[in-house]
Every structure is written in structure tokens, then in C-alpha cells.
N, C-alpha and C positions, 0 to 999 in steps of 0.2 A: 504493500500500500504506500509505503515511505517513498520507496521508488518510483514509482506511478506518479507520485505526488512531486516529486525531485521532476522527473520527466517532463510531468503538465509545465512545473515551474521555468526549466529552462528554456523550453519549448515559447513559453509568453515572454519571456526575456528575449530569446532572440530574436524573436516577429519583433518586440518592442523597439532594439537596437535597430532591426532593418526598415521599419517603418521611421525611427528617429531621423536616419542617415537619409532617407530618402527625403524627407521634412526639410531637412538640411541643405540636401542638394537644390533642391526648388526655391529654398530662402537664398540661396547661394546665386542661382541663376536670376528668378527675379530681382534680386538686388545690384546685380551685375545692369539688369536691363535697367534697372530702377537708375543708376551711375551714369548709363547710357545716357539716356533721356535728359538727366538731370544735366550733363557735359554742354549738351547740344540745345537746352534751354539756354545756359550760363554763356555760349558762345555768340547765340543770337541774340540776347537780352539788349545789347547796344540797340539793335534794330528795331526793335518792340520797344523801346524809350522814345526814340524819334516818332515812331509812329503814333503814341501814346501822346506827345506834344501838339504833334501837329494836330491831329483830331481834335483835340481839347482847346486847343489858341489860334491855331492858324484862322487869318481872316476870312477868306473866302472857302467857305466850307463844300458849296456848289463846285466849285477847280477842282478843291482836293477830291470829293469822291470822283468826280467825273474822270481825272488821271488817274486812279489806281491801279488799275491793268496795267498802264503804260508805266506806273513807278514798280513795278514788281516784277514786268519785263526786264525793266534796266539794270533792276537790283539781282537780279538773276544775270544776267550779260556783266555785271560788275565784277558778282564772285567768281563768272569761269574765267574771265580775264585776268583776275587775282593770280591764277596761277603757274602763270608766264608761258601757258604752251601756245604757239599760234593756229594749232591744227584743232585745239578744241574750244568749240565754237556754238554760237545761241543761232540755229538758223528761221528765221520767221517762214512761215507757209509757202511764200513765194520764192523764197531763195531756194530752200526744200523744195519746192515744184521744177525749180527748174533746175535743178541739179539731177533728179529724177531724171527729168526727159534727156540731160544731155549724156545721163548713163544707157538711156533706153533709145538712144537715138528715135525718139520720137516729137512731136509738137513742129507747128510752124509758129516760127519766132524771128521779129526783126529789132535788131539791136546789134550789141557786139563782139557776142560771144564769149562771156566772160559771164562768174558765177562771184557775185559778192555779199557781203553781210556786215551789219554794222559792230564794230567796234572801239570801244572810247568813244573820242574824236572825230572819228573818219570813217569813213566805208572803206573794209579790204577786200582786194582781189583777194577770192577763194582758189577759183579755178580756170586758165584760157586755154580756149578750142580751140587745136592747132589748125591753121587754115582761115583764121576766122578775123575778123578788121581786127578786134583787139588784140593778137597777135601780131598783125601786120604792122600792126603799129608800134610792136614794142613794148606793148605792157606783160608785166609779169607778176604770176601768185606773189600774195603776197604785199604789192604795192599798197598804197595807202592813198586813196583819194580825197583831197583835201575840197578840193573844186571842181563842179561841174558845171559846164562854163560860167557864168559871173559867181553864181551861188555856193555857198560852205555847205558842205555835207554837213558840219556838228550838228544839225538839231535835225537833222532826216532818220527816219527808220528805212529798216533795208526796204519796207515796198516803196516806200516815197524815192528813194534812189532811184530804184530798178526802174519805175517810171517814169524818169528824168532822161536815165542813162538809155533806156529802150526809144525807137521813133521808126519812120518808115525807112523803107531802102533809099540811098542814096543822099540822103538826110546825111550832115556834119555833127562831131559835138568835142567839144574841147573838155578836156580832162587834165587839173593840176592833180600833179603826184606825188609825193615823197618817197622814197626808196631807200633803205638801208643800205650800202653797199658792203663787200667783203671786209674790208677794215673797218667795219663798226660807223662810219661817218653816216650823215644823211645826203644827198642830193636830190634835188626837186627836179622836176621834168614839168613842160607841158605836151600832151598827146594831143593833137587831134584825129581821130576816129571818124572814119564812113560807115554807117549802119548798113547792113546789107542783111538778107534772110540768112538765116544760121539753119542751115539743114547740109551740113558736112559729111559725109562717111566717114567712121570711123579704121577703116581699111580702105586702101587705094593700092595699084597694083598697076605696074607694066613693065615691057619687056624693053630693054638699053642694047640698042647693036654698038658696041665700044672694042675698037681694035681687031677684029674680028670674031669677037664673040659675045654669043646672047647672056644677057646679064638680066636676073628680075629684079626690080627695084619694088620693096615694101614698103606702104609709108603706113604707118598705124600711128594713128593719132591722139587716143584716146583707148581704154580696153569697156564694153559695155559689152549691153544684153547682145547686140549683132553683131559684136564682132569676130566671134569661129562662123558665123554663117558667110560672112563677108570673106574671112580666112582661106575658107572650103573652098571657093570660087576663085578663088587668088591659085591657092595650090595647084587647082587643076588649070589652069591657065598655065601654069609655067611647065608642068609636066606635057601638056600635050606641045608647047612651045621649045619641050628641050630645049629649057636652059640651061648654063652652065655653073652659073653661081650664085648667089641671091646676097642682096645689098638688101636688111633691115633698117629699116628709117624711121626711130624713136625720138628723131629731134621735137622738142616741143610736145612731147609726149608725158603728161604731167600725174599719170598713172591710171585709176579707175579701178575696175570691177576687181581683186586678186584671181578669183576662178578665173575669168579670162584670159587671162594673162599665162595661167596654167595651162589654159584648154590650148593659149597657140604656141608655147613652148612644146606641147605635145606633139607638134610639124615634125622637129628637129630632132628630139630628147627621146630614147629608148624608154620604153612601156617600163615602170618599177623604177626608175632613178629618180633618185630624189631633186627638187626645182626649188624648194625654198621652206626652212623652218621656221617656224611663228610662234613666239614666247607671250606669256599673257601671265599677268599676274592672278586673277581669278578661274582662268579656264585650264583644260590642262594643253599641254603643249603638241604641236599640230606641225609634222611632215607632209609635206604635198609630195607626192611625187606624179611622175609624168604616167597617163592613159592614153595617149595618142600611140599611133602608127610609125611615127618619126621617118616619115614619108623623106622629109629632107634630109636627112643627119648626115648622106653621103657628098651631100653638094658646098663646098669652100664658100663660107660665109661672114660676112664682114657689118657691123654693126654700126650706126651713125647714133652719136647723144653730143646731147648740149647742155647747157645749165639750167634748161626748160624740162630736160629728161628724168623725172622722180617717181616715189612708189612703184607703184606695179612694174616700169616701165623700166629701173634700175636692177628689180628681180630679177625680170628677165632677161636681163643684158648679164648679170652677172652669173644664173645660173649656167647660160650658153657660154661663156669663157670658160667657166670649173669644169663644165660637164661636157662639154664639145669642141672646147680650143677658138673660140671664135675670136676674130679679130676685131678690136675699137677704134675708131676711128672719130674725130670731133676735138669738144673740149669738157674738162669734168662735168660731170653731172650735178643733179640739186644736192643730192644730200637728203633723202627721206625715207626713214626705213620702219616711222610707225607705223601701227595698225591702227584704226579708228573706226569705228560706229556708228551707224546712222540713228538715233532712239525716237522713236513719232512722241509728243506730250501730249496732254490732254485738250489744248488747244487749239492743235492744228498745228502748231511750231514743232520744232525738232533741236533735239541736242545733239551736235555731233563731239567725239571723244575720245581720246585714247585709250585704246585696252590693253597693247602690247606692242613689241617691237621684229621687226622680220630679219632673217640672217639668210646668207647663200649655202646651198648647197657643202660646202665646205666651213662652216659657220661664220662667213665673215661680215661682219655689220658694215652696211654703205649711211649709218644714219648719222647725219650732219658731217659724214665723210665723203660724201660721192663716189664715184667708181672715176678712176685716172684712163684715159684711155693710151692706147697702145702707140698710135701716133696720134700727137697734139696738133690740133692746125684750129685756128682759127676762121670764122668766118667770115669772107670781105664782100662785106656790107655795100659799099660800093661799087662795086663789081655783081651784086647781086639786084640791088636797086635799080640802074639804071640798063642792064645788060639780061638780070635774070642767068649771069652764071656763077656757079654753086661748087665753089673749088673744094668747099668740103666733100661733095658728092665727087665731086671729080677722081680728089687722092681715095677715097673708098672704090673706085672703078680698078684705076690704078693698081692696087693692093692685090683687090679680088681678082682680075688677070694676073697678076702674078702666081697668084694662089693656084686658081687651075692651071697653068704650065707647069707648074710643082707638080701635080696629080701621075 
């Protein structure tokens, strides 16, 4: 009976113990969330004071409610700017719309080809469609619009921009710029810009009779939804054209879809090789390797970048060096090897942001390094301006006959 009794007793003791600990755990954990919460009050309480002021004393009470969207927008565009990256960014409905279409290669849109969003002071270039006026013109990611033509961006939101900076074809518009340059300095520019309809391909494709032999020249512009369909067409083009060597044309090619960019490394690059590792701090970490045919991998290929050449567009360029010996030709590239995210919000706007960072095939990071290319030549600007000839294309002609006489 004693022991029966001994039995019951420890028997309630230990249930007592593991229901204690488990009591525990949960005062542990909600207390933890409880710290949480309480951090992230203490952090924003500055912000809930001001707010608390103005509600209470501000004069015209009709302003204040009526801007609160718009203070809450800014005060959001304030904090991601806090945190000095330029790639992550408050996009409003319209800049997100048209960033969309210019991945989806769809929409008829006249303007100038360039994909902006307000920040601070100014409106920055996000993104230019190579091909497109604002390219032609000169501008580059990144830039900082100060002026369109007489008037200060400072008190525009991106759609008041974008409808500034958008107009019919053939229509002028003058754009003051600031620009960072490589040694940290600033210089100002002014662009003027011909609006023209932006419906570009993102794939272009033909055949160069040079020295006596057929060369295919690739221009890919951009990596979107069409462009392996645009790719597919390209390929067969040159196959049935027997060519001899193909000239990749990623200048001003400022990056786009990553799968894309995988699906046309897939041309060149053996089925199972790996094209590009992707680190992320919350996800786990992501090998792409190549599912293509590698239709091309036999044909002597030689790669064209410039300092327009970033994201996707430096992947690619440098998985095809590691993994197929390919030859570069131009001058450094941008420099961008994060990874960023599109996130829809509740309002129609969008967050875009940094998740993670990309490396080559042999792990080597191009981010705010660029890829050096193999021969450096600059591009003469005046000689392409007034003549339309392209001595960067040229020495990549060059090369690649050399290349197949080698074979």
C-alpha cells in the first residue's frame, strides 16, 4: 500500500514538474514576445509623440487629416532610405506597373524608357531600357533627377513624375541630373530626351558577314517573361544560318528576370552545371544550375559589357567565363550582385528589397566589384554618334575570328 502510495506520489510530482516547466516555457516565450513588442513600441514612440502633437495643436486640423496617407507614405520611404541601400526601395502602383510591363515586355507606353521612384529629394532612375531615348541619351540607374525641365522634382511623388516625364512620341523634355561619379564627387548633367513609344525587344538577333565569316550578333537587353521565346528564335536563326561564332551583346543590359537569364545560359552551358549560387539570409541557399540543350557550347564566343551591364546580366557573363572560357570584351561592369524582391502592400504600392546576395559558379562575388573584362577598350562616343561605328563591337569581331581560326 506504502508503495502504491510512494508510486501515486511521484507519479503527481513528476506530471507537477513537467507541467511547471512547461508553464515556464510559455512565460518564457510570451515574455520574450512580450520584450519584443515592448522594443519596437520604445523604438517608435518618437513617432507617436509627433503624431500625438500635431493632432492635438496643429492649426489646421482639415490639412492634417487630409495628408495622412501621404505622411505615412513618406514616413515609410524615410525608414527604407535610413538604411543606405539604393536597391531597396518604396515603389508607388505606377512605378510597380510599369516595371511589371517592362519585365513582361508588354503595354504601349510613350515616354522614355526608364523606370523611376521617389527618393528624398529627387526622383531616381531605377531602371533604362537599352534601346530606348533615355538610354540614348545617356542616362543611367541610379541618377538622381533634380529637374524636369523648369520644375524641382522635391515635392513630386513618383506618379506626379512619371507624368511629367511621360508625353507623346516625338515630344522633347529636358532633364537636370546629379550623378555620383566613381570617386565619390557629384556632377550635374543636363539630358534632353525625345519621347518615343517604348515597345523594345528584349532579344535582337542577326547575322555579321566580317572577314569572311558569319558571325551572330546577340543583343539582349533586358532578361523578362519573352525572352527564351525570343532566345528560341534567335538560336534557330543562327543554326540554320551556320554561323560560326556568336558575339553576346549585354551592353546596357541592367539585369531583370534571374530565371531568365538561367533559361539563356542554358544555349551554351551543359544540362547539370552549375550558372550561379544565391545566398539569403532567411531562405536556404539556392544552386541554379543549367537545363538547356547547350545547343551553342561548341561555337567560340565572345561577350560585350559596359558599366550599364548589372544583375542578371553580370551572372551571366560570368558564369560563361568559369564554365565555358568565354571571352570579354568592353569596359567593367556595374557592380550588382544582390538579390531583391518584389512585395505587393496593401495599397497597391510595393516594396522592393534585399534578401540576399549572388556569386559565380566558382563563388566569386561581382557585387560593387564588377566583372574586368578581358580586353578593355572603351567606347568612342564620337565615332558612334555621328558615324554609328561601334569599335567596341568591332574588336569583339576581331577576337571572335581569331577564335574560330584557332578551332
Amino acid at each position: 500500500m506504502n508503495k502504491k502510495r510512494q508510486s501515486i506520489t511521484l507519479g503527481f510530482l513528476a506530471g507537477t514538474i513537467v507541467s511547471l516547466g512547461i508553464c515556464a516555457l510559455l512565460l518564457i516565450r510570451e515574455n520574450q514576445k512580450f520584450s519584443y513588442l515592448y522594443n519596437i513600441l520604445e523604438k517608435y514612440s518618437p513617432i507617436e509623440k509627433v503624431d500625438q502633437i500635431l493632432q492635438r495643436e496643429y492649426f489646421d486640423k482639415q490639412l492634417l487629416q487630409s495628408g495622412q496617407e501621404e505622411m505615412i507614405k513618406e514616413a515609410m520611404k524615410a525608414y527604407i532610405n535610413g538604411i543606405g541601400d539604393p536597391y531597396t526601395v518604396y515603389l508607388d502602383a505606377e512605378s510597380y506597373s510599369g516595371l511589371q510591363q517592362e519585365l513582361e515586355g508588354e503595354g504601349h507606353i510613350e515616354g522614355i524608357g526608364a523606370v523611376v521612384s521617389k527618393k528624398d529629394y529627387y526622383i531616381q532612375v531605377e531602371e533604362v531600357l537599352k534601346g530606348s531615348p533615355a538610354f540614348e541619351a545617356g542616362i543611367l540607374p541610379l541618377d538622381r533627377i533634380i529637374l524636369i525641365g523648369t520644375g524641382e522634382t522635391k515635392g513630386l511623388t513618383t506618379s506626379e513624375a512619371v507624368s511629367k516625364i511621360r508625353g507623346e512620341k516625338g515630344t522633347k523634355i529636358n532633364l537636370f541630373i546629379e550623378r555620383t561619379t566613381n570617386s565619390g564627387s557629384n556632377e550635374y548633367l543636363e539630358k534632353e530626351v525625345t519621347r518615343d513609344v517604348i515597345n523594345i525587344p528584349s532579344v535582337r538577333e542577326k547575322v555579321i558577314n566580317y572577314s569572311g565569316h558569319k558571325l551572330g550578333h546577340l543583343e539582349v537587353s533586358i532578361f523578362g517573361d519573352q525572352t527564351n521565346k525570343l532566345m528560341n528564335q534567335a538560336v534557330k536563326e543562327f543554326l540554320n544560318q551556320k554561323v560560326e561564332g556568336i558575339i553576346l551583346d549585354l551592353r546596357g543590359n541592367g539585369g531583370g528576370l534571374l530565371e531568365s537569364a538561367v533559361e539563356l545560359a542554358g544555349h551554351f552551358i551543359p544540362k547539370g552545371e552549375d550558372i550561379v549560387i544565391s545566398k539569403y539570409r532567411n531562405y536556404k541557399d539556392t544552386t541554379y544550375k543549367s537545363e538547356g540543350f547547350a545547343e551553342l557550347k561548341d561555337y567560340p564566343l565572345v561577350i560585350l559589357v559596359n558599366g550599364l551591364s548589372a544583375s542578371a546580366s553580370e551572372i551571366l557573363t560570368l558564369a560563361l567565363k568559369e564554365q565555358i572560357g568565354s571571352t570579354i570584351v568592353g569596359t567593367k561592369s556595374f557592380g550588382k550582385g544582390s538579390v531583391q524582391t518584389l512585395q505587393e502592400l496593401d495599397n497597391q504600392d510595393s516594396l522592393k528589397y534585399t534578401v540576399g546576395k549572388r556569386f559565380g559558379p566558382k563563388g566569386t562575388s561581382i557585387d560593387k566589384e564588377g566583372i574586368k573584362p578581358d580586353y578593355e577598350i572603351e567606347l568612342n562616343m564620337t565615332g558612334y554618334l555621328m558615324n554609328r561605328v561601334d569599335n567596341q563591337l568591332q574588336k569583339a569581331q576581331d577576337i571572335l575570328v581569331q577564335k574560330i581560326k584557332k578551332q
